[in-house]
N, C-alpha and C positions, 0 to 999 in steps of 0.2 A: 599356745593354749594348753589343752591337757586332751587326755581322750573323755569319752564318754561317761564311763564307769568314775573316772577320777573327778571328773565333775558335779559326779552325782553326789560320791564325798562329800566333795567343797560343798555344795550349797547345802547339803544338809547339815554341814556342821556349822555355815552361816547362820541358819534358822535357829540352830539351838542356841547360837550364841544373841539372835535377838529376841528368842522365846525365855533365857537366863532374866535378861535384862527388863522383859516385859513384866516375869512373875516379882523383881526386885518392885520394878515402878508400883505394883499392884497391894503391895503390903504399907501402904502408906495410906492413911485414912481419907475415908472418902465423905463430903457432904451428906447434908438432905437430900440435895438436889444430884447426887452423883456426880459431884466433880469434886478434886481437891482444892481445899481450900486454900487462901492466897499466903498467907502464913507457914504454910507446910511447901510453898512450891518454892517460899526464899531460902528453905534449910540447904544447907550444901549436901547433904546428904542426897536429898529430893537432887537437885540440878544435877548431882553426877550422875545419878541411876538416871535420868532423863537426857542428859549428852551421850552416855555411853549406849542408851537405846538407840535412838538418833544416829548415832554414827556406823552402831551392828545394822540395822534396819538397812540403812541407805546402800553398806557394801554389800549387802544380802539382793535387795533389789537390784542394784545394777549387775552385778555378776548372773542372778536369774534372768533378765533380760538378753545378756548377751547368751548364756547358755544354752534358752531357747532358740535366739536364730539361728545358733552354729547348731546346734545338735533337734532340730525340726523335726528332720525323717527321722531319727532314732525315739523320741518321746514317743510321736505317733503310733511309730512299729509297737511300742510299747505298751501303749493304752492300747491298741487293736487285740494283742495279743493279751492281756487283760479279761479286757469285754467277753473273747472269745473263749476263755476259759470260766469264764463266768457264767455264761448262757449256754456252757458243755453242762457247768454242773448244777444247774437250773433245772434244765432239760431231761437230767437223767432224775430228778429228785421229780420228776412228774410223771 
């Protein structure tokens, strides 16, 4: 696998690459009722930006799952360490 730091990379440059794909799916019109209509979803256009979601989405997810159970105590350490700097400077702004 990779270490921690390097992980954190990857998955964030997963998300970008399924937040790319997301804002593509989003520029394509959208009903009354908010949803694309059915004519717009047979364009190829439509279907690639919609497989290539689909495919960043999926490796995005599985790679955050596993990164979670490998790297558990370090998130945690993380957000504690977070919090705790947060409510340092809460604390002193009161």
């Amino acid at each position: 696998m990779c270490t921690y730091e390097q992980g954190k990379a990857i998955e964030a440059a997963l998300i970008s690459e399924a937040g790319k794909w997301d804002e593509a799916l989003k520029m394509f019109p959208i009903g009354a009722m908010g949803l694309i209509d059915d004519a717009t979803k047979r364009t190829a256009e439509y279907q690639e930006a919609k497989r290539q979601f689909d495919f960043a989405f999926a490796k995005q997810r599985l790679f955050s799952a596993e990164f979670t159970k490998r790297y558990k105590k370090e998130i945690l350490a993380e957000r504690a360490e977070r919090r705790a700097k947060l409510m340092a400077e809460r604390n002193d702004g009161q």
